[in-house]
C-alpha positions, -999 to 999 in steps of 0.1 A, spaced: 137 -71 40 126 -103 53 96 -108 38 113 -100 2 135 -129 6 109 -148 20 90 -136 -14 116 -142 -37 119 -177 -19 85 -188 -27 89 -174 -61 117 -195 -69 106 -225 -58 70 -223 -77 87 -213 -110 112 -245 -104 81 -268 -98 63 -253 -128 89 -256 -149 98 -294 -139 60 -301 -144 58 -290 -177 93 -304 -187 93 -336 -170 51 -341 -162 42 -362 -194 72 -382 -187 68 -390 -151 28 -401 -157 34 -422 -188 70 -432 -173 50 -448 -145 17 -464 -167 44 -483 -187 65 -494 -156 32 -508 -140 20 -526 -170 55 -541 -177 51 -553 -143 20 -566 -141 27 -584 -177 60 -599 -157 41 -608 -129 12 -625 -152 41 -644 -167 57 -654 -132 23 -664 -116 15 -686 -144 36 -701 -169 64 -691 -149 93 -662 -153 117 -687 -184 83 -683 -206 87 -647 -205 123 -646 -209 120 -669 -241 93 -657 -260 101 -618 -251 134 -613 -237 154 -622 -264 144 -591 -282 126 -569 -256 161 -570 -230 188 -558 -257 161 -528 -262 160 -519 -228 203 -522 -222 203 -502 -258 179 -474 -241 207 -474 -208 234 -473 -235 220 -445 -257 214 -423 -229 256 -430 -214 264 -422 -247 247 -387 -249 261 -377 -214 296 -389 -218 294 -417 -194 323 -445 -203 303 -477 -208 326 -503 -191 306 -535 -195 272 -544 -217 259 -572 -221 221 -569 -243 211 -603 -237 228 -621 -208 202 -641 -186 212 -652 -153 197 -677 -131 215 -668 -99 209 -632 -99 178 -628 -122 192 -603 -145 188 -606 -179 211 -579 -193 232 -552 -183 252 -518 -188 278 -509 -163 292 -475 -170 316 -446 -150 314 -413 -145 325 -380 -131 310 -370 -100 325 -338 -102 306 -328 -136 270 -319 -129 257 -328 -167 271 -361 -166 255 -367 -127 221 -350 -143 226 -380 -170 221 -406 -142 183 -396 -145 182 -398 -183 206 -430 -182 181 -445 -154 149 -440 -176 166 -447 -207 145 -478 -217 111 -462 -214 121 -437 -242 141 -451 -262 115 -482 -260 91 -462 -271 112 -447 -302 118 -488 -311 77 -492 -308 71 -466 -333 102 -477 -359 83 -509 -359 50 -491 -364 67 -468 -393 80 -493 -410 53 -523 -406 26 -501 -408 34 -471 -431 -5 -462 -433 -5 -454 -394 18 -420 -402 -12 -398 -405 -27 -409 -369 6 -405 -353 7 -374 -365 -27 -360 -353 -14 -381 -320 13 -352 -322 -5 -326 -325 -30 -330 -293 4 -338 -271 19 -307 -282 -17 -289 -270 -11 -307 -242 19 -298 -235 10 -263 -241 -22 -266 -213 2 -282 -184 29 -252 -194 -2 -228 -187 -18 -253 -152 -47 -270 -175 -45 -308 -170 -84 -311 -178 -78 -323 -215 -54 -347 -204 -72 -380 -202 -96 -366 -235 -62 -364 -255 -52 -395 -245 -86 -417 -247 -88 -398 -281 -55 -412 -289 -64 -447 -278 -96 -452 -296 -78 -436 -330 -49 -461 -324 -68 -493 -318 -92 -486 -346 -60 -482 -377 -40 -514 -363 -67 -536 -356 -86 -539 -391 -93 -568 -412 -73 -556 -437 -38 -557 -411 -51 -586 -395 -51 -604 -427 -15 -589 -432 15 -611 -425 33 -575 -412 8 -575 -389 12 -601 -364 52 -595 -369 45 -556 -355 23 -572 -331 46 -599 -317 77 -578 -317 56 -545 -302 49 -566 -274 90 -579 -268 94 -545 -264 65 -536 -240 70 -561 -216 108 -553 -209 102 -512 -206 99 -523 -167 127 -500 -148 145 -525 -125 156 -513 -90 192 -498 -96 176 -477 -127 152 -463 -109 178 -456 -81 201 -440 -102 172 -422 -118 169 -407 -86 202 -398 -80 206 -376 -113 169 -359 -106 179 -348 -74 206 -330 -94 185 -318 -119 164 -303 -97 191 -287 -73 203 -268 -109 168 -255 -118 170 -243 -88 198 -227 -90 194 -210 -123 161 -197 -110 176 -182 -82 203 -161 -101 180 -152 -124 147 -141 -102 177 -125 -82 188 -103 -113 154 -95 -124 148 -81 -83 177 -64 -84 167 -48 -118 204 -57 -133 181 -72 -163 178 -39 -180 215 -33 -187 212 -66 -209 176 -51 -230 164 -73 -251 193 -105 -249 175 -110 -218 148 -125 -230 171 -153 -245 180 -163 -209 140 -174 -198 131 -206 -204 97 -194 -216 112 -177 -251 115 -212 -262 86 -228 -251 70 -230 -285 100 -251 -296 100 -272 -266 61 -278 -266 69 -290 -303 94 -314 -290 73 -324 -259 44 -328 -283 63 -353 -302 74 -372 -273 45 -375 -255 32 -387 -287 58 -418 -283 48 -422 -246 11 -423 -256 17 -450 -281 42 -471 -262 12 -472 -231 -17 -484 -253 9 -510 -270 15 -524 -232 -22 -523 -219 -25 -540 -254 2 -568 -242 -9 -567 -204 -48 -580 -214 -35 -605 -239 -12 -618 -221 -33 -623 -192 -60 -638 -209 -39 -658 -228 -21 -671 -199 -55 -674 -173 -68 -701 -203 -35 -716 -202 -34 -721 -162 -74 -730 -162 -65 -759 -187 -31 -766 -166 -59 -772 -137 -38 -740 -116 -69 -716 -112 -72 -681 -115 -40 -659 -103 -28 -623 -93 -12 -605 -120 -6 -575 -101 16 -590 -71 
């Protein structure tokens, strides 16, 4: 009997991590790239020019993206939104912007939306990058969908435990990317360089600041207590055999039926997360060349853009 439960245990707690992988993998690993590059283009600002640069040539557009990605993300979970302010900088306190929002401790959706809420900017950031792409630069549709298409394979390989085609997808993605927008007929292209400037407001304020990625932690730890949950009853039901009586509705209950639909929207997603990286690696080396000329001639040297 022991070693059943001990099975059934193990079981649970491998489908859970499996299933979080899949659904929250491409997130976590581009979620992290773009917080590191937003960093390190802050920190290339600070170390340099110093942090007002930043906030006046990027903040004024980047920070009321990053509050509206908070703010989307309260909306969809039914948080009340008590105070925003998109574009508020503070010199005592540092912060540029802010959303402060209630709610229910009691319901578990809207304490899972503390991870969504948390992360808001870097998807939401990303769906801003690509409006700006759609609409400066109709003729980069066809990439982004191909771009699709190999995250949703991807998607499909870490469902099934392949991560080898992971960095092919995405250097694929980069080189197809860098070779549409920079052209010498965009470059020549007054759109361009407006795409360009405001991609880069964006980018460099998709940085999570400490109480996002606490909450953000908060609402995961939630998240991940329910998977858990729902695995257990239903690994349980399927021991016991109880899954027979419902026949074929069962199948509606595994998460697995809808993994094609899923990988679709994972695909599309991932796609966003692909673009919105590239677009800050983009900013990161411009920036820091940019600014290294800028202290060389200010007679300042070379400085760390990392720390």
């Amino acid at each position: 009997m022991s070693s059943i439960i001990l099975d059934l245990a193990r079981n649970i707690v491998m489908v859970t991590a499996s299933q979080l992988l899949w659904l929250l993998g491409t997130l976590f690993i581009f979620g992290l790239l773009l917080y590191l590059f937003a960093r390190f283009t802050r920190t290339t600002y600070v170390n340099s020019a110093g942090a007002k640069l930043d906030i006046i040539i990027t903040g004024w557009a980047g920070v009321p993206v990053h509050e509206l990605g908070h703010a989307a993300f309260c909306i969809l979970f039914r948080h009340k939104i008590i105070e925003m302010k998109l574009y508020n900088p503070n010199p005592d306190d540092g912060t540029l912007g802010y959303v402060n929002h209630a709610y229910n401790p009691k319901s578990r959706f809207q304490v899972i939306g503390n991870f969504f809420i948390g992360i808001g900017p870097i998807v939401f950031g990303s769906i801003v990058l690509y409006a700006l792409l759609y609409y400066l630069m109709p003729g980069f549709l066809a990439i982004f969908t191909e771009m699709t298409r190999q995250s949703t394979e991807l998607a499909q390989g870490v469902q099934q435990g392949n991560f080898a085609s992971l960095w092919n997808a995405f250097r694929g993605s980069a080189i197809s990317i860098v070779s549409v927008i920079f052209n010498t007929e965009n470059i020549t292209n007054w759109r361009f360089w407006v795409f360009l400037y405001l991609s880069f407001c964006v980018a460099s304020h998709m940085e999570l600041s400490p109480p996002d990625i606490k909450g953000a932690r908060g609402g995961l730890i939630s998240l991940v207590v329910t998977v858990l949950i729902l695995n257990l009853v239903i690994l349980s039901i399927e021991l016991i055999g109880l899954h027979r009586f419902a026949g074929t509705f069962w199948q509606y209950i595994k998460m697995e039926t809808y993994a094609p639909y899923i990988n679709n929207v994972l695909g599309i997603l991932g796609a966003l997360l692909s673009y919105a990286l590239i677009i800050s690696a983009l900013n990161f080396v411009l920036s820091y060349i940019t600014l290294t000329i800028f202290s060389l001639i200010k007679g300042r040297g070379l400085f760390n853009p990392f720390w």
